[in-house]
N, C-alpha and C positions, 0 to 999 in steps of 0.2 A: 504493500500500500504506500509508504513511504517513498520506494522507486517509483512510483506511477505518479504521487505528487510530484518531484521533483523534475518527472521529466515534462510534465503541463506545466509547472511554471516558466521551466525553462521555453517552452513553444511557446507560453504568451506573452512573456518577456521578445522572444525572437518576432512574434507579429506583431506588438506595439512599438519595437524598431523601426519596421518594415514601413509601418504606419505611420510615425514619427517621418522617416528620412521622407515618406510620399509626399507629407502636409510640406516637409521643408524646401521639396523641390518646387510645389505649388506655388509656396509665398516669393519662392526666387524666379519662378515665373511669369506672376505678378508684376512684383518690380520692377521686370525689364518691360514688360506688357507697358507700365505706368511711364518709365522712359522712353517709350516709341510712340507715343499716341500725339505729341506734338509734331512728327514728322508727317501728320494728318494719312498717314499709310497703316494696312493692319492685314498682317500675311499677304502683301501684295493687292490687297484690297484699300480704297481710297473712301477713307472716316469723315464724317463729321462737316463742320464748315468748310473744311478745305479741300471738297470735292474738286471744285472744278479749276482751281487753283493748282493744287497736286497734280491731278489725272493725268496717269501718261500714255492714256487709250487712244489710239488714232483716228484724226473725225475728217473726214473725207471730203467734208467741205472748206476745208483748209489748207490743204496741201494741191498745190499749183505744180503741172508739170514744170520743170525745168525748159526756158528755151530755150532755141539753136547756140546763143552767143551765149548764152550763159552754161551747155554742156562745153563749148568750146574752151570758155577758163581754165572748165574741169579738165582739157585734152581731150575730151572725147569728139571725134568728128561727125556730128550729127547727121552726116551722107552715109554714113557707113555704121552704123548700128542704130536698131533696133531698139526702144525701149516698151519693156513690157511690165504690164503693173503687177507689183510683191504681194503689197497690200495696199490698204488706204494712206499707208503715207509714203511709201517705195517703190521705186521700179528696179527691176532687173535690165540692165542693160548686154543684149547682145548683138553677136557681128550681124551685120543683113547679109552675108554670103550665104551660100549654101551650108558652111559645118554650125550656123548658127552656134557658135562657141558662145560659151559665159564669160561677158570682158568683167562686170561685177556688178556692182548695186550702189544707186543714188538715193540719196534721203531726203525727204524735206523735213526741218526741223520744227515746221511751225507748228503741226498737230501736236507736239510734242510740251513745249514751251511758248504758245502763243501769249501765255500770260506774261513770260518774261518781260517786262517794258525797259529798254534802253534811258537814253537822257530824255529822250522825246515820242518814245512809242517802241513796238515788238520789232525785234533785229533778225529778223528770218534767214533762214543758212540752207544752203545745199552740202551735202556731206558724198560725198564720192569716193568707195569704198571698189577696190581693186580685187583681183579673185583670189589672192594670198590672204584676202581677209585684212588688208592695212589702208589706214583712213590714205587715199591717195591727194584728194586735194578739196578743198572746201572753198565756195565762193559765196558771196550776199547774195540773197534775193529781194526782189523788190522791198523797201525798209521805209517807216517812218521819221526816222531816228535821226540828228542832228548831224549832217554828212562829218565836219569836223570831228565830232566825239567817238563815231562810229568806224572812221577809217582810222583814227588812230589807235584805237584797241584792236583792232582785227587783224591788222599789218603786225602787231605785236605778239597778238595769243594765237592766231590761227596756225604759225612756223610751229610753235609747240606740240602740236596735235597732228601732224602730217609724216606720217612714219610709223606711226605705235598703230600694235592691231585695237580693235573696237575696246575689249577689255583693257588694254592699257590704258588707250585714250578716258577712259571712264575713269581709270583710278588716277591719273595725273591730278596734281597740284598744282594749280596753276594761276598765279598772283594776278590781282585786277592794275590796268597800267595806271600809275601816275595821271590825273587830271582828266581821266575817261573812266572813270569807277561805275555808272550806273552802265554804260555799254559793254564795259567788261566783265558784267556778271553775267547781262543777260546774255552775248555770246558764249561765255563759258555753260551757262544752264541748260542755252541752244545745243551744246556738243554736248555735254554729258548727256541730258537727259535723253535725247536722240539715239546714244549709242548701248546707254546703258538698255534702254528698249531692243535694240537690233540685236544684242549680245543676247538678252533673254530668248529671242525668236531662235535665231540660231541654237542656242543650247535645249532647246524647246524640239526642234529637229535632230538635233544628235546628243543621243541618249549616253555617249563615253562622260565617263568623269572627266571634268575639263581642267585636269594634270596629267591625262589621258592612261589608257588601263595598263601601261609599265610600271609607271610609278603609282597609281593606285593600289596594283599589288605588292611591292614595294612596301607601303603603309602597313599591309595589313599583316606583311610578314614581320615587320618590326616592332607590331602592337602588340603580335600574340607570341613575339622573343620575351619582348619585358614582362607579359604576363605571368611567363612560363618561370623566367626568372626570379619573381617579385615570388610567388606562389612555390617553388620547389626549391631554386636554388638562391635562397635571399640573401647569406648570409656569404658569399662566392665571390670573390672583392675580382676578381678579373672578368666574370662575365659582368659586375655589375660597369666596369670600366666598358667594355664592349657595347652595351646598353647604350651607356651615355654619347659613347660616340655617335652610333648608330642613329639617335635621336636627333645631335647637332648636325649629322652630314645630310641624311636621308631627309627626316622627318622635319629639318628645319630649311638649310639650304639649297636639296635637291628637289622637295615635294612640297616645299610651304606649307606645312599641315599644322595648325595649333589653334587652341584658341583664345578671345581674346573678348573682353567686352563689346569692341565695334562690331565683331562678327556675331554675333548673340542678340544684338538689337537690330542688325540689319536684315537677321534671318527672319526674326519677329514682324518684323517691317515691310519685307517683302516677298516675303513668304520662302520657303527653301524649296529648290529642284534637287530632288535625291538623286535623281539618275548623272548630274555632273557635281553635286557636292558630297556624295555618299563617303569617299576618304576621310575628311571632315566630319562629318556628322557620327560615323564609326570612332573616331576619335572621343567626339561628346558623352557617347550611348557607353564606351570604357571607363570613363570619367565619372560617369554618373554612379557605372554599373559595380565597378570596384571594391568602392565602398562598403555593399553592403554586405563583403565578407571579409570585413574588418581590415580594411586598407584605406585607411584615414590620409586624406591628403595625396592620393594617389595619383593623380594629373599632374599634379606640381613636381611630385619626387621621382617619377615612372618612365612619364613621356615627355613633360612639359619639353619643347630642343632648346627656348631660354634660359629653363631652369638646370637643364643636362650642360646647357654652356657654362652657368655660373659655378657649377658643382668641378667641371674640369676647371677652371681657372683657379679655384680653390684649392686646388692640390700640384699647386705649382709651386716650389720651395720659395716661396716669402714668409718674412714673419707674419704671425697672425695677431691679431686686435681680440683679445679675452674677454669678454662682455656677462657680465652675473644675467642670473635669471630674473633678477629685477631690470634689467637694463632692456633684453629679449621682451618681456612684459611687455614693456613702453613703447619699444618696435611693434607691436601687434595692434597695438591699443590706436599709435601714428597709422596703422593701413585703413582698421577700423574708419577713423578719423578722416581720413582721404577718403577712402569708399563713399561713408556717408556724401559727404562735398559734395564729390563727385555725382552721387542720384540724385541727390536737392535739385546740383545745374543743371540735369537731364530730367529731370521731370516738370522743372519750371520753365524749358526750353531756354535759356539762358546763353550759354554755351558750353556746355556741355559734351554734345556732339564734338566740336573742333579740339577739346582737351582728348577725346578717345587716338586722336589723327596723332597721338604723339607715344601709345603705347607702344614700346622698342619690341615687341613680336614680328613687326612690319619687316626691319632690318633684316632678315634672312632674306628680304625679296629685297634685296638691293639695289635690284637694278632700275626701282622703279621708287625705294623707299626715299621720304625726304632725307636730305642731308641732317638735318635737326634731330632725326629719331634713329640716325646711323650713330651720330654724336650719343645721343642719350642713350642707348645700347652699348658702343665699346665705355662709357663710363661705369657702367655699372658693373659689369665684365672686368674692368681693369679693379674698379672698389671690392669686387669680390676674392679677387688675388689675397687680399688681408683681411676681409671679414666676408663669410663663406653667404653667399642668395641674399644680399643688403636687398637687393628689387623686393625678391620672393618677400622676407620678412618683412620691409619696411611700407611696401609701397604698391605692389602689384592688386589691383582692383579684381581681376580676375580669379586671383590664388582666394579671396576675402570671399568673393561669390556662393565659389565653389566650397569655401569652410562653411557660409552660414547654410547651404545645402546638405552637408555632412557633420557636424556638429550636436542636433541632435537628436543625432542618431543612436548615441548614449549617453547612459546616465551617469555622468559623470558628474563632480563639482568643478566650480568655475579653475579651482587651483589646477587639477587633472586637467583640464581642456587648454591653458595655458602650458602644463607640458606639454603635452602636445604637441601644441605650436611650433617652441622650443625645438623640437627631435629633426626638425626640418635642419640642423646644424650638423646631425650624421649624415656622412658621405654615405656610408653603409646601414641605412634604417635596417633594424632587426624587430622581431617581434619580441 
């Protein structure tokens, strides 16, 4: 009788866990739900007053073919190709010969951003996209907009965006000029919002993960190494060294695979395509799923490739910085503290959003990360040579997230949940 007590309580103790981490993932669900509802977007779906303002649906009474001199800007010889309608806002352009070849695809941006207004009205854009899939040349269309204000930002930002494929061009940074500031947002808003729609159509038609299925598998050979490690062999200080490489080459540099607050409210935001972000998302569903066989902090210690970089550079013979467990405390207490900020700005739309633009997870994708969040990545990287995950412990929004999801999940006291915290200071977590 006594054995049969003890093993119901232990299964109810295990399903008010279970129970427990569900409510916590709920409420961290929430939050981010509460930080995206000012991007007036909800899974890709457009909320509230800012229907018609947001909406990046293409409305066909908007979008004006391109003429003759104005395909000609683009290079294309209007004697010689074909244009055939995409959709309501796009033509496919091909040869008029006989092999009818695909030369590529013209956009008009204004279905897209009609709301944008310039200094003096909507700055409408033709986007001319080549069949490599790279924005080939972009010219004005007919425009309201103050000629002065409008040619001088356009001769400036358009050189930026003429070379990168549709998804670079969307993730570019790209400063508004000096003394044309309302025309340089709305042409920037014209190219994003324009490509970022094309980018979706297209990955909407091809269902590969768009890191494409080498590196997709790649990911997932690397996910179920550190599982296999973390789980049999945890205590194995070379495979864990292996691990961590693994995560910084593959998972961070070769596959950009992590996560990150931006991407968790964008996903919320615009809803996710599984069949090109499933790498990712398998990443999340690890993160989550970890946990709840007692692997506290698992993302961060396991896969995180910032957190695998910070941990090698910690074991690189510098002196280290000794820090008491009241000192670690106050580190926790500081992410706490930031976290919060940080949801206040995003849920009062503030700026919020543009502070996510600097978390150094970007920096594996260098080729396209600002120089700002390259900076603020090797500094943290180099601080950790002397005091081991300063980002992870002091500061990282995403590490905070994912503890107030996993946290509680047992019942521990507040002093217990601060070690915790703490353990993230072993290279080699043990159970």
């Amino acid at each position: 009788m006594k054995k049969t007590t003890i093993t119901s309580t232990r299964t109810w103790n295990r399903t008010m866990a279970l129970l427990e981490h569900a409510l916590s993932l709920l409420v961290v669900f929430f939050m981010l739900v509460a930080a995206t509802l000012w991007t007036g977007r909800l899974f890709g779906h457009d909320i509230g007053f800012s229907h018609s303002a947001q909406s990046d649906a293409p409305q066909s009474a908007l979008a004006i073919k391109p003429t003759d001199a104005q395909l000609k800007q683009m290079g294309i010889d209007a004697q010689r190709v074909v244009l055939e309608e995409r959709d309501s806002a796009s033509w496919d352009v091909r040869s008029s010969d006989d092999s009818q070849a695909a030369l590529g695809t013209v956009i008009s941006t204004n279905p897209y951003a009609h709301t944008d207004q310039g200094f003096a009205g909507p700055t409408p854009l033709y986007i001319y996209i080549d069949g490599q899939g790279k924005v080939c040349q972009i010219v004005a269309a007919d425009n309201a907009d103050t000629p002065h204000f409008f040619n001088n930002a356009f001769s400036h930002i358009i050189s930026q965006y003429v070379g990168k494929t549709a998804e670079e061009a969307t993730q570019a940074k790209v400063d508004a000029v000096t003394g044309a500031t309302f025309s340089s947002r709305a042409i920037i808003a014209n190219v994003q919002k324009s490509l970022a729609a094309y980018s979706s159509a297209s990955a909407a038609e091809d269902k590969a993960p768009a890191i494409g299925w080498g590196r997709g598998l790649a990911v997932v050979i690397v996910l179920l190494l550190g599982a296999g490690i973390c789980l049999l062999f945890r205590g194995n200080k070379p495979l864990r060294m292996v691990q961590l490489v693994l995560n910084v080459l593959v998972l961070g540099f070769w596959c950009g695979q992590f996560l990150s607050l931006s991407l968790l409210r964008g996903w919320i935001a615009n809803g996710i395509d599984i069949g090109a972000t499933w790498p990712t998302l398998l990443v999340l569903i690890i993160a989550i799923g970890m946990p709840l066989i007692k692997n506290k902090h698992y993302y961060c210690t396991w896969i995180c490739p910032y957190g695998s970089l910070q941990e090698l550079a910690s074991r690189l013979p510098f002196p280290k910085i000794h820090c008491s467990a009241a000192v670690y405390r106050w580190m926790t207490r500081v992410r706490m503290a930031v976290f919060c900020l940080l949801m206040l700005l995003l849920w009062t739309a503030f700026w919020g959003g543009e502070v996510l633009d600097y978390e150094p997870f970007t920096a594996f994708l260098f080729t396209t990360a600002m120089p700002a969040v390259i900076v603020l990545a090797a500094a943290f990287v180099l601080a950790s040579c002397f005091m081991p995950r300063l980002w992870c412990r002091s500061l990282c929004p995403m590490g905070q997230l994912l503890d107030l999801a996993e946290d509680s999940t047992s019942r521990k006291t507040p002093i217990q949940k601060n070690k915790d915290s703490i353990s993230l200071k072993n290279s080699d977590p043990k159970e």
